[in-house]
LOMARSE-756106 format. One record per residue (C-alpha): residue number from 1; residue in three letters; chain; x, y, z. Coordinates in steps of 0.1 Angstrom, whole numbers, always signed. Layout:
N
{nr NUM&rest ALA&kette A&east X&north Y&up Z} .
...
! end
This chain:
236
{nr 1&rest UNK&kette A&east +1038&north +1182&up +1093} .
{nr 2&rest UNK&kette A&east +1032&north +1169&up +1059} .
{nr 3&rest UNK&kette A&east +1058&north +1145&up +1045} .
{nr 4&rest UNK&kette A&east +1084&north +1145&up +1016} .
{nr 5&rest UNK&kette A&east +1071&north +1125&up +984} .
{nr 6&rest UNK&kette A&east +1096&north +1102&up +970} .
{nr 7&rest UNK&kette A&east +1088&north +1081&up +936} .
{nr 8&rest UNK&kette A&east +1104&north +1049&up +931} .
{nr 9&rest UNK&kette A&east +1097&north +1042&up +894} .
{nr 10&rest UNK&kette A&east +1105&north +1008&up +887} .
{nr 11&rest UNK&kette A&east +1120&north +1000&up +850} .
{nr 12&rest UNK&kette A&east +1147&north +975&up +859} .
{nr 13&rest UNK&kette A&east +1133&north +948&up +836} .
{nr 14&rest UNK&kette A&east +1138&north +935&up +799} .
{nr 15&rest UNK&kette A&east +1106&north +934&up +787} .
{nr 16&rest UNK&kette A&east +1111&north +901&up +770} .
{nr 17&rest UNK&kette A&east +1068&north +893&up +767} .
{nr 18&rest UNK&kette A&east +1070&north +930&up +745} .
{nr 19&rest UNK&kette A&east +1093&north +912&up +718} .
{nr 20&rest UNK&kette A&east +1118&north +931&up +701} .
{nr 21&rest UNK&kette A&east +1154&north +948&up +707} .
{nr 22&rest UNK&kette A&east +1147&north +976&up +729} .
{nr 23&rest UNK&kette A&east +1131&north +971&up +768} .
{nr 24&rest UNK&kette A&east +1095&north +980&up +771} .
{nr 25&rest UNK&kette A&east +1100&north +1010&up +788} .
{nr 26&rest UNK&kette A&east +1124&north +1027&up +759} .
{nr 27&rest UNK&kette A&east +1097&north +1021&up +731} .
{nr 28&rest UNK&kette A&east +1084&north +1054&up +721} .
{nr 29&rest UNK&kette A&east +1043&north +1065&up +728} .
{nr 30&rest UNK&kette A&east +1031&north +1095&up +717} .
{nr 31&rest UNK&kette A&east +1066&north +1104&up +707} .
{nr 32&rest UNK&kette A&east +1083&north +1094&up +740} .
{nr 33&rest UNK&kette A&east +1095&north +1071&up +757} .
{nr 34&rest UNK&kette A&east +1069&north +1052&up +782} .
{nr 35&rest UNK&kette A&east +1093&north +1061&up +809} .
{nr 36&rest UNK&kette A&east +1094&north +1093&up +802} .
{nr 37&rest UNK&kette A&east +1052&north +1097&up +801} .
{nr 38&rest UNK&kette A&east +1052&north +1081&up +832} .
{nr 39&rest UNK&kette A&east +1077&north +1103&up +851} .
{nr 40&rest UNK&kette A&east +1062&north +1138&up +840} .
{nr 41&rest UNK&kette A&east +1026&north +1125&up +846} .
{nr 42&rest UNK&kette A&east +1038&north +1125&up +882} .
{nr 43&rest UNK&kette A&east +1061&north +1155&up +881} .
{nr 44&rest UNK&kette A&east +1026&north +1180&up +865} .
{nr 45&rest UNK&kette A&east +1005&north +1164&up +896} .
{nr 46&rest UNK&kette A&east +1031&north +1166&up +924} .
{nr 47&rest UNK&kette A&east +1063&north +1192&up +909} .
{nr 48&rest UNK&kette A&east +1084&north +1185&up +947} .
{nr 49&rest UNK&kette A&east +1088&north +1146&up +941} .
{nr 50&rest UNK&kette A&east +1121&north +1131&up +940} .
{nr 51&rest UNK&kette A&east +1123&north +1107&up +916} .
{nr 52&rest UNK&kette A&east +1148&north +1074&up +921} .
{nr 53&rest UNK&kette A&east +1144&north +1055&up +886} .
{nr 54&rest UNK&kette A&east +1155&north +1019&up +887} .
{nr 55&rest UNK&kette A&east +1171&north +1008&up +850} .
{nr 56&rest UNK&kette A&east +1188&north +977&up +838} .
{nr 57&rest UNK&kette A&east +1221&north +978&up +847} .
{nr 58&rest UNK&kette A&east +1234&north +981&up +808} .
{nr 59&rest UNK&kette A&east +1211&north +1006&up +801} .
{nr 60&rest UNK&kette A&east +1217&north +1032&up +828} .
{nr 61&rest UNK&kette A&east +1241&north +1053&up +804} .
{nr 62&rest UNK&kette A&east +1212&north +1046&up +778} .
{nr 63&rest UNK&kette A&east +1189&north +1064&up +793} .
{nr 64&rest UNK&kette A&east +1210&north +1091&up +810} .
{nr 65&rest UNK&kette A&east +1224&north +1099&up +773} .
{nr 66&rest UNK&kette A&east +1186&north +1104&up +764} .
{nr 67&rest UNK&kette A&east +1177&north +1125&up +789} .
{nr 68&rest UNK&kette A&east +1204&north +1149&up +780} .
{nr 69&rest UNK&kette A&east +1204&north +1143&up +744} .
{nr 70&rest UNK&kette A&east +1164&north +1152&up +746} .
{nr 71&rest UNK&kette A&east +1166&north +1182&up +771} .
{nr 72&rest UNK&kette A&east +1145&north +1158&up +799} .
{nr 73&rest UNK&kette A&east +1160&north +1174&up +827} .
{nr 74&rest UNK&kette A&east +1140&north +1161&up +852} .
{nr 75&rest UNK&kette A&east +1159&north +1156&up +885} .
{nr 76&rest UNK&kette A&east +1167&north +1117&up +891} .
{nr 77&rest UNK&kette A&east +1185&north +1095&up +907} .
{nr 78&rest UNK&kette A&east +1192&north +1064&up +886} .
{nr 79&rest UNK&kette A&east +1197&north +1028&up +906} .
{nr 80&rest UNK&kette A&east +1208&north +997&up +894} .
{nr 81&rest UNK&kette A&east +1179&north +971&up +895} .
{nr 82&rest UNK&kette A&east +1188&north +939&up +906} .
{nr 83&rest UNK&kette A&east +1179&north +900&up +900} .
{nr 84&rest UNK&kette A&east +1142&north +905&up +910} .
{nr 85&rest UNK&kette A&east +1116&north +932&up +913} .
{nr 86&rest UNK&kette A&east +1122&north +931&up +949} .
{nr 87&rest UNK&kette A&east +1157&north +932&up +949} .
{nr 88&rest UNK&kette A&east +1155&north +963&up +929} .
{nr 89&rest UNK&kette A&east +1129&north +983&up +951} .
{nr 90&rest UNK&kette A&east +1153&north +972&up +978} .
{nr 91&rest UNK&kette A&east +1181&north +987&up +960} .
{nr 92&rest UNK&kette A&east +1166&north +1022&up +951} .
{nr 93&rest UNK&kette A&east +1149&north +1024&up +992} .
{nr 94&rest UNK&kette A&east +1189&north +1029&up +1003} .
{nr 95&rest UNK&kette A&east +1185&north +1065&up +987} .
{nr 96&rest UNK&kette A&east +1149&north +1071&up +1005} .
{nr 97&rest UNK&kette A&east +1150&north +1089&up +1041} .
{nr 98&rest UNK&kette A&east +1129&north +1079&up +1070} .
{nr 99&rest UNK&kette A&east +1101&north +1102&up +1078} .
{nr 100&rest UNK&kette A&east +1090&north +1102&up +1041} .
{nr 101&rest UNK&kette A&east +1060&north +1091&up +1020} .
{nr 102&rest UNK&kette A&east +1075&north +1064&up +991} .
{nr 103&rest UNK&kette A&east +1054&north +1055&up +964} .
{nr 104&rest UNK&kette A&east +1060&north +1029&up +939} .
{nr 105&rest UNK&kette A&east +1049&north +1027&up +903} .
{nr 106&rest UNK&kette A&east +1060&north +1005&up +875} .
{nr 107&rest UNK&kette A&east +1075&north +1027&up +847} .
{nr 108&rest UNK&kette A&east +1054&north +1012&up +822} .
{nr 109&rest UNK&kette A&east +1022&north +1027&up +834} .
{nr 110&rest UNK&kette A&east +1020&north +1065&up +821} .
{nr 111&rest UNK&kette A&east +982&north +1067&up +817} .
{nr 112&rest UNK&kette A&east +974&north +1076&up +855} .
{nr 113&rest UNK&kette A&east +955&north +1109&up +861} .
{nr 114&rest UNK&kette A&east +972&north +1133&up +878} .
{nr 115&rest UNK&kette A&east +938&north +1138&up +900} .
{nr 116&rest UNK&kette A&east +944&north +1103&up +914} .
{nr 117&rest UNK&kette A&east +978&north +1108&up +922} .
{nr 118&rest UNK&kette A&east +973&north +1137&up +943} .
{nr 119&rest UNK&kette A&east +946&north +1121&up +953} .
{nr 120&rest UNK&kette A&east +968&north +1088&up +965} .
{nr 121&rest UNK&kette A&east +993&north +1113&up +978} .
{nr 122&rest UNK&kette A&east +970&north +1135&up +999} .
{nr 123&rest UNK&kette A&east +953&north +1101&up +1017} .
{nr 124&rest UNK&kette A&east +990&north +1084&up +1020} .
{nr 125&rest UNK&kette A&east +999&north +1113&up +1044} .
{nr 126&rest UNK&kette A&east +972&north +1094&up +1074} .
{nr 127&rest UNK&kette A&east +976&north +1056&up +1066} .
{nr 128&rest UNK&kette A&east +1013&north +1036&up +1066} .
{nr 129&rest UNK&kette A&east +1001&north +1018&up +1033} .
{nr 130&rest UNK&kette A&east +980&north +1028&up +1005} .
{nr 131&rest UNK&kette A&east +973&north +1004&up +976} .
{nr 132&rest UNK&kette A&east +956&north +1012&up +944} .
{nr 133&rest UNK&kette A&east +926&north +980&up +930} .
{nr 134&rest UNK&kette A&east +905&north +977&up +908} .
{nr 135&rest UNK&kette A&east +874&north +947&up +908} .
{nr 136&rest UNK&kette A&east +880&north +922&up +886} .
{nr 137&rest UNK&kette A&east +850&north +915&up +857} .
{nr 138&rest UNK&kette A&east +861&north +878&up +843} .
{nr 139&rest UNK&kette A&east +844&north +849&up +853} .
{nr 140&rest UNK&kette A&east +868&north +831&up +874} .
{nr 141&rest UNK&kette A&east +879&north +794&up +871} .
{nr 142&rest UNK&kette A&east +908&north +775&up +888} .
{nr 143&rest UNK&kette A&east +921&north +745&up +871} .
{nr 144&rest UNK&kette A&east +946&north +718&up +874} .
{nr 145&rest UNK&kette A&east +973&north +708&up +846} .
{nr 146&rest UNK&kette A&east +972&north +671&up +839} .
{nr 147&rest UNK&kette A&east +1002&north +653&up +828} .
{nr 148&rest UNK&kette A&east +990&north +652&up +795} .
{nr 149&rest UNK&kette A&east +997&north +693&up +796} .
{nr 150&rest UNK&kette A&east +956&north +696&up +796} .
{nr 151&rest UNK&kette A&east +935&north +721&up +816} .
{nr 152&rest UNK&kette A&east +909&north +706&up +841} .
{nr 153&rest UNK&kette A&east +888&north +725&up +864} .
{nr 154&rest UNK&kette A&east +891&north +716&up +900} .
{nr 155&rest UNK&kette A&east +850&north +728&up +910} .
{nr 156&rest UNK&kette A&east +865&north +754&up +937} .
{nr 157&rest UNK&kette A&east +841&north +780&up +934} .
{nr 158&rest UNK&kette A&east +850&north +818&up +933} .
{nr 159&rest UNK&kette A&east +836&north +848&up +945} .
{nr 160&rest UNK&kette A&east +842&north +870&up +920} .
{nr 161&rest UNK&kette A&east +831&north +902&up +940} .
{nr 162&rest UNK&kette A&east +857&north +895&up +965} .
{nr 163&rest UNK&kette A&east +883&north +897&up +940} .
{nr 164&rest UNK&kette A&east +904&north +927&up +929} .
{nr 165&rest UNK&kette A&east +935&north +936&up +910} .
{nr 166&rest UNK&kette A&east +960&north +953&up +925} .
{nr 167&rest UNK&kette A&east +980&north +988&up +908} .
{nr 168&rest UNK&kette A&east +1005&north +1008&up +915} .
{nr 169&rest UNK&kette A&east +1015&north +1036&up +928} .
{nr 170&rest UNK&kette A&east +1017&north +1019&up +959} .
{nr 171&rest UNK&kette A&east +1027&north +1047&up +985} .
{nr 172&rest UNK&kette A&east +1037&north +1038&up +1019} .
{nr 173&rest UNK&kette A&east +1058&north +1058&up +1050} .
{nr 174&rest UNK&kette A&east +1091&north +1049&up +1039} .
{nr 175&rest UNK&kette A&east +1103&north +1035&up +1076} .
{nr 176&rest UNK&kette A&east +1074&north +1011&up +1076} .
{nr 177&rest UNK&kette A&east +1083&north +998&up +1035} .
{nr 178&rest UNK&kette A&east +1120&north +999&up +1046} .
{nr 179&rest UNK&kette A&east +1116&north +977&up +1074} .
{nr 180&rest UNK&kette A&east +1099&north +956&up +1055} .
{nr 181&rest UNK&kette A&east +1119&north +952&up +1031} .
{nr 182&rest UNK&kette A&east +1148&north +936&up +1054} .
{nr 183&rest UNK&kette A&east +1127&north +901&up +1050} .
{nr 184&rest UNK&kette A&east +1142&north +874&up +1028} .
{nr 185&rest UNK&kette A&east +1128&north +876&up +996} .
{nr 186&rest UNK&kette A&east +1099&north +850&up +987} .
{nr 187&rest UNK&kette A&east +1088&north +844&up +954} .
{nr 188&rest UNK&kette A&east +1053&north +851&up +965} .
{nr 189&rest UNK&kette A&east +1068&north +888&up +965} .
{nr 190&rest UNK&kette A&east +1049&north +901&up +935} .
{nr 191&rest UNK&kette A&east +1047&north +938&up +949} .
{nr 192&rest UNK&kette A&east +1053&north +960&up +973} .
{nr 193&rest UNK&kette A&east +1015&north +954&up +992} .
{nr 194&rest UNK&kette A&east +1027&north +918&up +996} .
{nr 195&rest UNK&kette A&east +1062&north +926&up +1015} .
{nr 196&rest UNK&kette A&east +1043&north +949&up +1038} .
{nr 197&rest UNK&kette A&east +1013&north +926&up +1044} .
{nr 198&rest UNK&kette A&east +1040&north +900&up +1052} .
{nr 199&rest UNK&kette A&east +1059&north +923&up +1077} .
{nr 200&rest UNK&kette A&east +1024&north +931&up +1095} .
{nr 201&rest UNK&kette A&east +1018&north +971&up +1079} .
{nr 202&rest UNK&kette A&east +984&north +976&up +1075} .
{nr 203&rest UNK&kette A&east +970&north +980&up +1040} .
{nr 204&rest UNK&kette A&east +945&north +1007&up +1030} .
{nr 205&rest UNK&kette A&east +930&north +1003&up +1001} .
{nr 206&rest UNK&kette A&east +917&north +1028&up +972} .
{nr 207&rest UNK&kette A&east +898&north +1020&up +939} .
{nr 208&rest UNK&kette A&east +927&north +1026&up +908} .
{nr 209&rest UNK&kette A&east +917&north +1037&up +875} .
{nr 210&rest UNK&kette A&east +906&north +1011&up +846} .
{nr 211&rest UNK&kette A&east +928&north +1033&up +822} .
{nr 212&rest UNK&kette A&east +962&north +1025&up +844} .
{nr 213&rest UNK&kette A&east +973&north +1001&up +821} .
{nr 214&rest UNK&kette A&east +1005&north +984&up +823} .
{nr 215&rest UNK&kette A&east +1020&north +978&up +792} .
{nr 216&rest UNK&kette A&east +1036&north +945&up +789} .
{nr 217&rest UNK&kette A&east +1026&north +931&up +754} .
{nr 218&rest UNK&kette A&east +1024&north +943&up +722} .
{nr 219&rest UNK&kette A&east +986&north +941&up +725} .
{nr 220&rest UNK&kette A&east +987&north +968&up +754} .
{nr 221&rest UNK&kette A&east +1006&north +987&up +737} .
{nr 222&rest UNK&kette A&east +980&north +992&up +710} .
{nr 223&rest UNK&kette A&east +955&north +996&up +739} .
{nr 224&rest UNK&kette A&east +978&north +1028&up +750} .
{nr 225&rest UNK&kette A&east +976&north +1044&up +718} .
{nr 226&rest UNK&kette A&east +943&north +1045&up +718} .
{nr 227&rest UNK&kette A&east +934&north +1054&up +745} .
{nr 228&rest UNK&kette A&east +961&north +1081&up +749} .
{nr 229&rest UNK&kette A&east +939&north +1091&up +715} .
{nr 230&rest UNK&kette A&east +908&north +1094&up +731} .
{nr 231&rest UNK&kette A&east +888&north +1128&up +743} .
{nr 232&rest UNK&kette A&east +906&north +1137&up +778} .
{nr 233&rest UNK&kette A&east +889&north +1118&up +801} .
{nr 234&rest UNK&kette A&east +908&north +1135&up +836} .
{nr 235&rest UNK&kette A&east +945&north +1118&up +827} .
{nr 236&rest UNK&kette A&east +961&north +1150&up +819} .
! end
């Protein structure tokens, strides 16, 4: 029996490395707010997910005003983030049944294909863990900081074709996330692979998409634009 699809968009933070007045995920692309692009991208691939959207607590009435304001009447249930990414998953996995597939996305990535979500959705249905990288291409180095505030390189070598980034969605069975999400939190928490991995869920992995940007600076944001300009390359 195939499982419900749940979406946890996460947009709980300030976007203070964007600059500016308004959170990251408010500033308008293509007309729109990035959290809205994000949220129909999923909704034209997979039309039956319930969507939990996690907001900063003073914008909540922000962004529900929006929505109505702007005829988005795309079913949602809005959650309170809290002090840290994890605490805000945390937060939004109360309103997610056992049984279920949860995936995970940052609200600030709206240039996922909708073939690779249904793609990511139809594998999640057989594995307890499925997690979106992508090889990384730089040249590698690690390095020290002297007290001087200088950069010194340390000679570890790196095998760069071991090394990948990791994306979101993230889409697990949402007993196995919730579980894991009763550990502590650790500051080596920096997504929802690394909770699981902690808690002993086995990860599958899938190659992502280069174009899954998330926009964090103003750089990216340019990045978006064009690329959002570009002929359609399978992202609508």
């Amino acid at each position: 029996m195939e499982r419900k699809k749940f979406l946890i968009v996460t947009a709980g933070g300030m976007g203070t490395r964007m600059g500016g007045s308004v959170p990251k995920q408010f500033i308008e692309l293509e007309g729109k707010p990035i959290l809205r692009l994000t949220i129909e991208r999923f909704l034209q691939a997979e039309p039956d997910l319930q969507i939990i959207t996690v907001l900063p607590e003073a914008h909540v009435a922000t962004w529900r005003q929006y929505c109505i304001k702007a005829d988005f009447t795309c079913p949602q249930r809005l959650v309170k983030g809290g002090f840290t990414r994890f605490h805000s998953v945390q937060n939004a996995l109360a309103y997610v049944p056992d049984g279920a597939l949860v995936a995970v996305h940052d609200g600030v990535r709206p240039l996922l294909s909708i073939d690779k979500i249904r793609e990511m959705f139809a594998k999640a249905q057989s594995v307890p863990a499925l997690i979106p990288v992508m090889p990384v291409t730089d040249t590698l180095k690690v390095l020290e900081k002297r007290a001087d505030g200088t950069l010194a390189a340390t000679g570890e070598p790196i095998d760069r074709s071991r090394i990948f980034g990791a994306q979101t969605p993230q889409i697990f069975y949402s007993e196995a996330l919730k579980e894991a999400y009763t550990q502590g939190f650790d500051t080596l928490f920096t997504d929802d692979a690394s909770v699981a991995e902690r808690y002993k869920i086995p990860l599958t992995f899938i190659l992502g998409e280069r174009y899954n940007l998330k926009i964090t600076t103003p750089e990216d944001l340019v990045l978006a634009k064009a690329i959002l300009q570009m002929p359609d390359q399978g992202r609508a």
